[in-house]
ROLUM-745835 format. One line per field, with one value per residue (C-alpha): residue number from 0; residue in three letters; x, y, z. Coordinates in Angstrom, 1 decimal. Example, Ala and Ser with C-alpha at 12.3 -4.5 7.8 and 13.67 -1.06 7.14 Angstrom:
pos 0_1 .
code ALA_SER .
x 12.3_13.7 .
y -4.5_-1.1 .
z 7.8_7.1 .
***
This chain:
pos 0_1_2_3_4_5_6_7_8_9_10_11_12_13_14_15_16_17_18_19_20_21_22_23_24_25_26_27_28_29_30_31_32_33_34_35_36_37_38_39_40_41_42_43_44_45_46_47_48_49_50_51_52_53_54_55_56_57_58_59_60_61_62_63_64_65_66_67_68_69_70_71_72_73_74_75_76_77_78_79_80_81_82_83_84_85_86_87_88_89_90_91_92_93_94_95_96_97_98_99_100_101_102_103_104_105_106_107_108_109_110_111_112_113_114_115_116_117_118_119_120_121_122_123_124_125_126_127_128_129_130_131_132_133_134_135_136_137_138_139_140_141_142_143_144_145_146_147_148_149_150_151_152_153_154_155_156_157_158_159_160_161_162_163_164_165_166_167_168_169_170_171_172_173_174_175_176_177_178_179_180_181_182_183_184_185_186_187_188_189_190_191_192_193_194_195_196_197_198_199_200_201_202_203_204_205_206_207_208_209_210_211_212_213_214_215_216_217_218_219_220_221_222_223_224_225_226_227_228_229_230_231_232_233_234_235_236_237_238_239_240_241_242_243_244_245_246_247_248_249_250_251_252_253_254_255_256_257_258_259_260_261_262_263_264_265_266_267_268_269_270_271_272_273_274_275_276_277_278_279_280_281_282_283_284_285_286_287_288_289_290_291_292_293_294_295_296_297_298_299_300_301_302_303_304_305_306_307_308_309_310_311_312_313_314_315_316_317_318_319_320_321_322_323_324_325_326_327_328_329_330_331_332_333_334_335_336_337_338_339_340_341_342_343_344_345_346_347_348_349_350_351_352_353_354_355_356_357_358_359_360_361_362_363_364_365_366_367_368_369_370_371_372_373_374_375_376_377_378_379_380_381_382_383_384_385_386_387_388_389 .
code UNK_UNK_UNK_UNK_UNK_UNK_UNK_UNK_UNK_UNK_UNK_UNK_UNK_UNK_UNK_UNK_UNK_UNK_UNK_UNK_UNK_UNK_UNK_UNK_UNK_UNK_UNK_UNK_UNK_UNK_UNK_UNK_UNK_UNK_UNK_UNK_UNK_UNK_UNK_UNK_UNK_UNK_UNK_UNK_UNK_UNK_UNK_UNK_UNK_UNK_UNK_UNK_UNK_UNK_UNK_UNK_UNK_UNK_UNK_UNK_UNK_UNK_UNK_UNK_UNK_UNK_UNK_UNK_UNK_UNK_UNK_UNK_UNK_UNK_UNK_UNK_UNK_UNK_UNK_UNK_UNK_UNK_UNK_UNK_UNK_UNK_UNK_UNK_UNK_UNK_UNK_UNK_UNK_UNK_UNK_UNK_UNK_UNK_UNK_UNK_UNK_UNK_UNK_UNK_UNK_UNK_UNK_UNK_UNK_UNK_UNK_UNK_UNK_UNK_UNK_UNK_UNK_UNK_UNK_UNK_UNK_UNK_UNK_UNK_UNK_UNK_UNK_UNK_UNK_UNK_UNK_UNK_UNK_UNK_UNK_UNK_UNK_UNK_UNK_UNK_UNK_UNK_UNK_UNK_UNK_UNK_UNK_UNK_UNK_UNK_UNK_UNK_UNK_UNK_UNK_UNK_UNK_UNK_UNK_UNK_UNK_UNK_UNK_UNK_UNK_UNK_UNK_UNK_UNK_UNK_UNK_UNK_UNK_UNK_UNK_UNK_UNK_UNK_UNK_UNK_UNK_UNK_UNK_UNK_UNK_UNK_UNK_UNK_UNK_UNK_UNK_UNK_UNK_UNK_UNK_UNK_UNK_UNK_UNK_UNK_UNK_UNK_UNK_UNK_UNK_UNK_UNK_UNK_UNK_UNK_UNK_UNK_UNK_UNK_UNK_UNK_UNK_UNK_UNK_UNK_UNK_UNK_UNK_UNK_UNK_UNK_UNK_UNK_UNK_UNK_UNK_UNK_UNK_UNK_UNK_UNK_UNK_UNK_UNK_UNK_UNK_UNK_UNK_UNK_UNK_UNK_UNK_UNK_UNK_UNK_UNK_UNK_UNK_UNK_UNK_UNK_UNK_UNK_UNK_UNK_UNK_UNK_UNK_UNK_UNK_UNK_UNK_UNK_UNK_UNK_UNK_UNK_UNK_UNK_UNK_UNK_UNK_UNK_UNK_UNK_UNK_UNK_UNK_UNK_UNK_UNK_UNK_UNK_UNK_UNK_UNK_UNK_UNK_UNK_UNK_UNK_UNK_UNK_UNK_UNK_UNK_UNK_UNK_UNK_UNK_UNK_UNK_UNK_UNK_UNK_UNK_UNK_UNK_UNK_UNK_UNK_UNK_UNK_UNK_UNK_UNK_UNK_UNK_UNK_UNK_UNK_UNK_UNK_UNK_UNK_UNK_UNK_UNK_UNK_UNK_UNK_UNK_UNK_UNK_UNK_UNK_UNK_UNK_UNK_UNK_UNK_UNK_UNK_UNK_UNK_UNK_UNK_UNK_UNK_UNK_UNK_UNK_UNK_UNK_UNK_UNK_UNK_UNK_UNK_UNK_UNK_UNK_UNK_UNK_UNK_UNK_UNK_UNK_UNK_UNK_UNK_UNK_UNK_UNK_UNK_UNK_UNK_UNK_UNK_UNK_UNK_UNK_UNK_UNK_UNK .
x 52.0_48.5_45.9_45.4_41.8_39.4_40.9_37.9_35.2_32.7_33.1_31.0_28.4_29.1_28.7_25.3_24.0_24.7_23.1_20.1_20.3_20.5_17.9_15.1_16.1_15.5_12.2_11.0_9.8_12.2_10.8_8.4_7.3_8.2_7.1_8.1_4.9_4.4_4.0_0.3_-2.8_-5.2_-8.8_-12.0_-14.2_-12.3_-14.8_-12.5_-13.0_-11.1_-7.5_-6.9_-3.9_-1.7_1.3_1.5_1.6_4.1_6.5_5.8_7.1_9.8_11.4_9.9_9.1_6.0_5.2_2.2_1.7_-0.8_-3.1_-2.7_-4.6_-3.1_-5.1_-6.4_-8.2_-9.7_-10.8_-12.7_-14.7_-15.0_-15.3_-17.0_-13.2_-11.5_-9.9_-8.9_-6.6_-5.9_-4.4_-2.8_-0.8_0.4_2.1_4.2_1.7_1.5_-1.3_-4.4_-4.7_-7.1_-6.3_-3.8_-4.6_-3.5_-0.2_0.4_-0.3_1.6_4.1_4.8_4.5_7.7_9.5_9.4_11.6_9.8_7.2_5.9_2.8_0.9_-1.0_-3.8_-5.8_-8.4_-11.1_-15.2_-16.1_-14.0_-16.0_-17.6_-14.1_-12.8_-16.1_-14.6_-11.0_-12.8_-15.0_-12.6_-10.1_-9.9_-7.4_-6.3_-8.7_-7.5_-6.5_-4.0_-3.3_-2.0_0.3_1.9_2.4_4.2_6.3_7.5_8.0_10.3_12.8_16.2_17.9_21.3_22.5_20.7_18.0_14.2_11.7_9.6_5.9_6.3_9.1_7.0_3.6_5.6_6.6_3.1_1.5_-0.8_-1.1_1.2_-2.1_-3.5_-0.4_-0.3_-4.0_-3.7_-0.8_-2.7_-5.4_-3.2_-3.8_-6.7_-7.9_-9.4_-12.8_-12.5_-10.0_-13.1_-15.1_-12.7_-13.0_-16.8_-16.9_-14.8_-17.0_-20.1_-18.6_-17.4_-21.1_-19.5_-21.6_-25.2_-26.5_-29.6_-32.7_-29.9_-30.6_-27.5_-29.6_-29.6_-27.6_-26.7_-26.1_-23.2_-20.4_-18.7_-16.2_-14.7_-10.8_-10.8_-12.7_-11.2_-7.6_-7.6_-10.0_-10.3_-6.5_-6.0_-7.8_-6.1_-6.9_-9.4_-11.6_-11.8_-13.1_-15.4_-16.9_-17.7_-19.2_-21.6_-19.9_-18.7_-20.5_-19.2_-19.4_-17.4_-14.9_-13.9_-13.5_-11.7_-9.2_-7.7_-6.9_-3.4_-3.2_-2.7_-6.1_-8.3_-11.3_-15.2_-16.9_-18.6_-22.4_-21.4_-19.7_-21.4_-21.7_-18.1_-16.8_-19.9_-18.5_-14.9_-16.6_-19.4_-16.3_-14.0_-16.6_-15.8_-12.2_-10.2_-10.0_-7.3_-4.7_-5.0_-3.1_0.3_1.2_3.3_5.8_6.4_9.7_10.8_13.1_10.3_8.6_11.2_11.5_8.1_7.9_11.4_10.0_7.2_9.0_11.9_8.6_7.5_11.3_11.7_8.6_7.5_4.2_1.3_0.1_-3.4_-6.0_-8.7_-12.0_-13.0_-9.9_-8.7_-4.9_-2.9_0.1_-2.5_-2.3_-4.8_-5.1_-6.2_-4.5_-6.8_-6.1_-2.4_-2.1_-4.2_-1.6_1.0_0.0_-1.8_-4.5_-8.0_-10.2_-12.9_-16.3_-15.0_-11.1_-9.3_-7.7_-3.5_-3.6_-3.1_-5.6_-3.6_-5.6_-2.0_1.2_0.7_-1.8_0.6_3.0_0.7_-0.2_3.1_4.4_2.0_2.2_6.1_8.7_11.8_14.2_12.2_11.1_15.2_15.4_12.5_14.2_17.1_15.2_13.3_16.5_18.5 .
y -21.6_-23.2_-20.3_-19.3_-20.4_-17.4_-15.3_-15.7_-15.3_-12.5_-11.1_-7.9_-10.3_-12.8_-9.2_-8.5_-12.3_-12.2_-8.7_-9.8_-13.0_-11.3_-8.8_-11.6_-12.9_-9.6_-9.4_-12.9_-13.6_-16.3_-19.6_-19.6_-22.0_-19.8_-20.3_-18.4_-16.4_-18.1_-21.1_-20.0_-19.6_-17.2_-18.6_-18.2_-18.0_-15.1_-12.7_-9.6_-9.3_-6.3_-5.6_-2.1_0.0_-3.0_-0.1_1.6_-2.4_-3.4_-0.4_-1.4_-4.9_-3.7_-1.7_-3.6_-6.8_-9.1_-9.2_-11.2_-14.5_-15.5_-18.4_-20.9_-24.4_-27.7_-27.6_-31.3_-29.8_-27.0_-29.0_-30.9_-28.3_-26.4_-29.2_-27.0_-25.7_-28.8_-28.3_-24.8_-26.0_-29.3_-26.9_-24.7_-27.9_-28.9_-25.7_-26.1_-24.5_-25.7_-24.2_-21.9_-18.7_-18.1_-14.9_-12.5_-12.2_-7.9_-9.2_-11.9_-9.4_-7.1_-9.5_-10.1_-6.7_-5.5_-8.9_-11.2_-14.1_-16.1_-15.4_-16.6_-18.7_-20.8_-23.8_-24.9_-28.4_-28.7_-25.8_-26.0_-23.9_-21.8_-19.7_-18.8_-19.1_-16.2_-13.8_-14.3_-13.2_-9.8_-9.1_-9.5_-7.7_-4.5_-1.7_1.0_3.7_7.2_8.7_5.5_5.7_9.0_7.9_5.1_7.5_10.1_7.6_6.5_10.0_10.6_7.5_8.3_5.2_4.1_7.4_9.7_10.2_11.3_9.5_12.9_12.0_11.8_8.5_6.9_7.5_5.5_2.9_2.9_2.2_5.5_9.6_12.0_13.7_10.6_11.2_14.5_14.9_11.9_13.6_16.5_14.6_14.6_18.4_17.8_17.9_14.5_15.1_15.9_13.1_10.8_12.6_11.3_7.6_7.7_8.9_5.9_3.6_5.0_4.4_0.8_-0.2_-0.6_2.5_2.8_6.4_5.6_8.0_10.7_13.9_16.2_18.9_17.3_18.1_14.3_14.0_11.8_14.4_12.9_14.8_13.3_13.3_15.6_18.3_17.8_18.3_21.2_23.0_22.4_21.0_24.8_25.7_26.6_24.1_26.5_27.3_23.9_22.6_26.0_24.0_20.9_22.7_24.5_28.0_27.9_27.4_25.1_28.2_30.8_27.4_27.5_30.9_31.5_28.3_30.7_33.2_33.2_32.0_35.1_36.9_33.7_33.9_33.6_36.5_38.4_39.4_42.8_41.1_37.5_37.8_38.7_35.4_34.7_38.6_37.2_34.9_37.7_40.1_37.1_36.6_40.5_40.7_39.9_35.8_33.5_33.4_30.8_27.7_27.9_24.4_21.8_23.1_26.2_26.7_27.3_30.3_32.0_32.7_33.7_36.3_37.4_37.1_39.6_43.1_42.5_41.7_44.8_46.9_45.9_46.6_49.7_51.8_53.8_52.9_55.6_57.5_56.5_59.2_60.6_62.2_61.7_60.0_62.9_63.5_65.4_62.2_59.5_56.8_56.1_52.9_51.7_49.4_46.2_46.7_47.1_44.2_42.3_43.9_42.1_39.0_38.2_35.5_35.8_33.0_32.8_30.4_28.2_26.7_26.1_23.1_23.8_26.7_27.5_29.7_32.5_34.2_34.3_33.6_30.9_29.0_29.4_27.8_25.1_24.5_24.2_21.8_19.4_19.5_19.6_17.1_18.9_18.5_20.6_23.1_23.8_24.1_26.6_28.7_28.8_29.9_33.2_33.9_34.4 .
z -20.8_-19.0_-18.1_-14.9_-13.6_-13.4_-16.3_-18.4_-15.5_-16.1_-12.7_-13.0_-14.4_-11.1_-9.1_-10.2_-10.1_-6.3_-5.9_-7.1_-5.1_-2.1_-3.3_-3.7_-0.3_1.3_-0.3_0.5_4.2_5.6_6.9_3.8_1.1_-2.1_-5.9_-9.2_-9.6_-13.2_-11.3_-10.0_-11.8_-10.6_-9.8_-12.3_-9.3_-7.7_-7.3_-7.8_-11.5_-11.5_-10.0_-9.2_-8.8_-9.9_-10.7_-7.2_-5.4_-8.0_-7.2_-3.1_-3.9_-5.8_-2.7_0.3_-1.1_-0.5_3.4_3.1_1.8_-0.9_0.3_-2.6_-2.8_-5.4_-8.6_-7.4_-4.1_-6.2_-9.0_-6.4_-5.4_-8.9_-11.0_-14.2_-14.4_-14.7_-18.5_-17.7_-14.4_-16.1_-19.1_-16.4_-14.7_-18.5_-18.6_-15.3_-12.6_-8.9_-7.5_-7.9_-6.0_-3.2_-1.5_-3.2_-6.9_-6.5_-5.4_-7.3_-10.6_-9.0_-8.6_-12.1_-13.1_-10.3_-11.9_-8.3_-9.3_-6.0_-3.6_-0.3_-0.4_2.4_0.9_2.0_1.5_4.1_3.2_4.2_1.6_-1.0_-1.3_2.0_3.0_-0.3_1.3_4.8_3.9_2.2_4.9_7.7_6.5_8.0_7.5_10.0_10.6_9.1_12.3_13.3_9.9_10.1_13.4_11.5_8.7_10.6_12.5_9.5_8.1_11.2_10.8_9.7_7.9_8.4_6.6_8.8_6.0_6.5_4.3_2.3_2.0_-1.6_-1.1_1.5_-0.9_-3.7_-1.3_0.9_-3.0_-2.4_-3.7_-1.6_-1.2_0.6_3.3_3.7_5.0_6.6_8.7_8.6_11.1_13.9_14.1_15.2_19.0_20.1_19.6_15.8_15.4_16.9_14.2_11.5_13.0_12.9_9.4_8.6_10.6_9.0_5.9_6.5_7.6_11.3_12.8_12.8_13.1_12.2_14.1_15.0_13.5_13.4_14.6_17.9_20.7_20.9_17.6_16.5_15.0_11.6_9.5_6.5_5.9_3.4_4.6_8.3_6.6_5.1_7.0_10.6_11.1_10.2_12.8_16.1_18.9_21.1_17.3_17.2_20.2_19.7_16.4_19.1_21.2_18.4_18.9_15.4_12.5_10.2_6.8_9.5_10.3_6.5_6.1_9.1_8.5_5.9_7.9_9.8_13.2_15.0_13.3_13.6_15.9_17.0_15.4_17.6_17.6_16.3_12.7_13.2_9.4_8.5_8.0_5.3_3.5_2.8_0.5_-0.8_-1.2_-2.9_-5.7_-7.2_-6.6_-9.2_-10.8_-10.4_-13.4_-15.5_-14.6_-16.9_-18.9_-17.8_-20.4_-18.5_-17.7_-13.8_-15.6_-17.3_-14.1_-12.4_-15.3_-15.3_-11.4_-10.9_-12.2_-9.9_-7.1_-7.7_-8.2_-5.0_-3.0_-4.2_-4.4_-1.2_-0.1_-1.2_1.8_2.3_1.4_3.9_4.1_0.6_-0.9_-3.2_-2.6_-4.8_-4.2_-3.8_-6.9_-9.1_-8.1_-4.9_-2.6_-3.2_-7.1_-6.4_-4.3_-7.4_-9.7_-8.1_-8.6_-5.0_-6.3_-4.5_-4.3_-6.4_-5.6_-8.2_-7.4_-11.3_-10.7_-10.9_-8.6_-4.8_-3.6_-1.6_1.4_3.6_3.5_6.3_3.9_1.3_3.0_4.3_0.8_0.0_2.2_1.4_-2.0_-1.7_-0.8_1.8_-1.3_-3.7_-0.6_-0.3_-4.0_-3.5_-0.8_-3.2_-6.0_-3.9_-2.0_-5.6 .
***
């Protein structure tokens, strides 16, 4: 009896051949010139002698594919203008390569590394200067400031794909090729009021060499007002709106800002000229209460602080509170230990002058939870409801 066609086809193996066909076509622009990337040499005059964060661009590609093209010139054209590397391109064709790269040595690394079977390149044969032209593409490329940063990063933090499923800033760091920490005080910027955002930009500016501030003292009342993105995250986007536009205006200091950022909402506010100096005690005061715990191990178990976490928290549900003591403290009922000691006793961690790394610094709940959602991705803050709700 003749075989039927097709019995000994490896259809799962068919499957998977067209998956990753279609894969490689999603992740190549259309309407481009594409090469294998071990068809490209990269250039010995590229002045980029050292490719950073190679990993976090290769796991980019690897979901969203290469969106830009690499500029690429035929080993003829370059050996034209570099003719000291002649044998090394010559040696380079002889093993199958088509071109040298121009612009786009991260990604064409990164390329390799993620496993591109093609990528998009734009050739080009007619170039004044190579390298004029390789200073050019480094000097006028410009990224997006962190404040428009932080609006593109929040968009995309808000898009639901075809499931109905929010990105976490964790999944869009991977895929972005940055830390989570990067996004989350870059979404932390738009907290600000405009004037603080504008305070972001010209920090960048400065940085960029795009913004002189040369002759302006910031002890003037003109003075140019910069804020870097760390410090403007987790400080003054803590801030409610009115404190901040106080701290433009010069009605709040920048040492009673920080200390009142960690302060809930409802208790922030100007000190007065009767306790101008309170805001500089919390930090006297924090230095003698008592130190942060040192940070557990990485091999410390979720369970076992749940189990160490559980008498303290029954302790806390069931005892009455002690009646507090007056004139000179001594109560017959009144506990031996006083309420700051007990509220140390329970675990309440008080900032110190020195943060250990590891550990959130608890001054309220409401920076707790701050802290918390930036370090946290909305999965593992559900799993965390679970987990105190048990």
């Amino acid at each position: 009896m003749p075989q039927k066609p097709g019995l000994n086809r490896d259809l799962a193996a068919e499957r998977a051949a067209r998956r990753a066909a279609s894969q490689q076509v999603r992740l190549v622009p259309q309407g481009l010139p594409t090469v294998r990337p071990d068809q490209l040499m990269s250039s010995p005059e590229n002045g980029r002698k050292e490719l950073h964060r190679i990993e976090e661009l290769a796991d980019s590609l690897t979901s969203d594919g290469m969106n830009t093209a690499m500029t690429v010139i035929p080993p003829d054209v370059y050996v034209e203008f570099y003719p000291q590397h002649k044998e090394a391109v010559d040696e380079k064709v002889a093993e199958g390569v088509l071109f040298v790269v121009h612009h786009g040595h991260r990604r064409l690394a990164a390329a390799v590394k993620a496993g591109l079977s093609e990528v998009p390149i734009l050739v080009r044969r007619d170039v004044p200067s190579l390298r004029i032209a390789a200073i050019q593409e480094n000097l006028q490329r410009m990224g997006l400031n962190p404040v428009e940063e932080a609006v593109e990063f929040q968009a995309a933090l808000d898009e639901k794909d075809e499931n109905g499923k929010q990105l976490s800033q964790r999944e869009l760091a991977k895929r972005a090729g940055c830390s989570q920490t990067y996004v989350s005080h870059r979404v932390a910027l738009l907290r600000l009021v405009p004037a603080l955002q504008q305070a972001v930009v010209n920090h960048w500016l400065k940085e960029q060499q795009l913004l002189e501030t040369e002759g302006q003292d910031s002890g003037n009342a003109g003075a140019l007002l910069v804020l870097p993105v760390r410090e403007a995250a987790t400080v003054y986007a803590r801030l409610r709106p009115d404190l901040q536009e106080a701290f433009v205006r010069g009605e709040l200091a920048a040492g009673d800002a920080a200390a009142v950022s960690k302060l809930p909402g409802d208790q922030q506010a100007l000190p007065s000229a009767e306790d101008e100096g309170d805001c500089a005690a919390i930090a006297q005061e924090d230095s003698v209460k008592t130190a942060l715990p040192v940070p557990r191990g990485s091999d410390s178990s979720a369970e076992g602080i749940s189990s160490e976490l559980k008498p303290v928290r029954n302790s806390l549900q069931s005892s009455p509170p002690t009646p507090a003591s007056e004139g000179d403290g001594s109560s017959g009922t009144a506990s031996p230990q006083s309420a700051p000691e007990k509220s140390a006793a329970a675990g309440t961690a008080v900032a110190t002058r020195e943060e250990p790394r590891g550990v959130i610094v608890v001054q309220s709940v409401e920076q707790l939870a701050l802290s918390i959602i930036d370090l946290l991705d909305r999965a593992e803050i559900e799993a965390l409801k679970e987990h105190l709700s048990a």
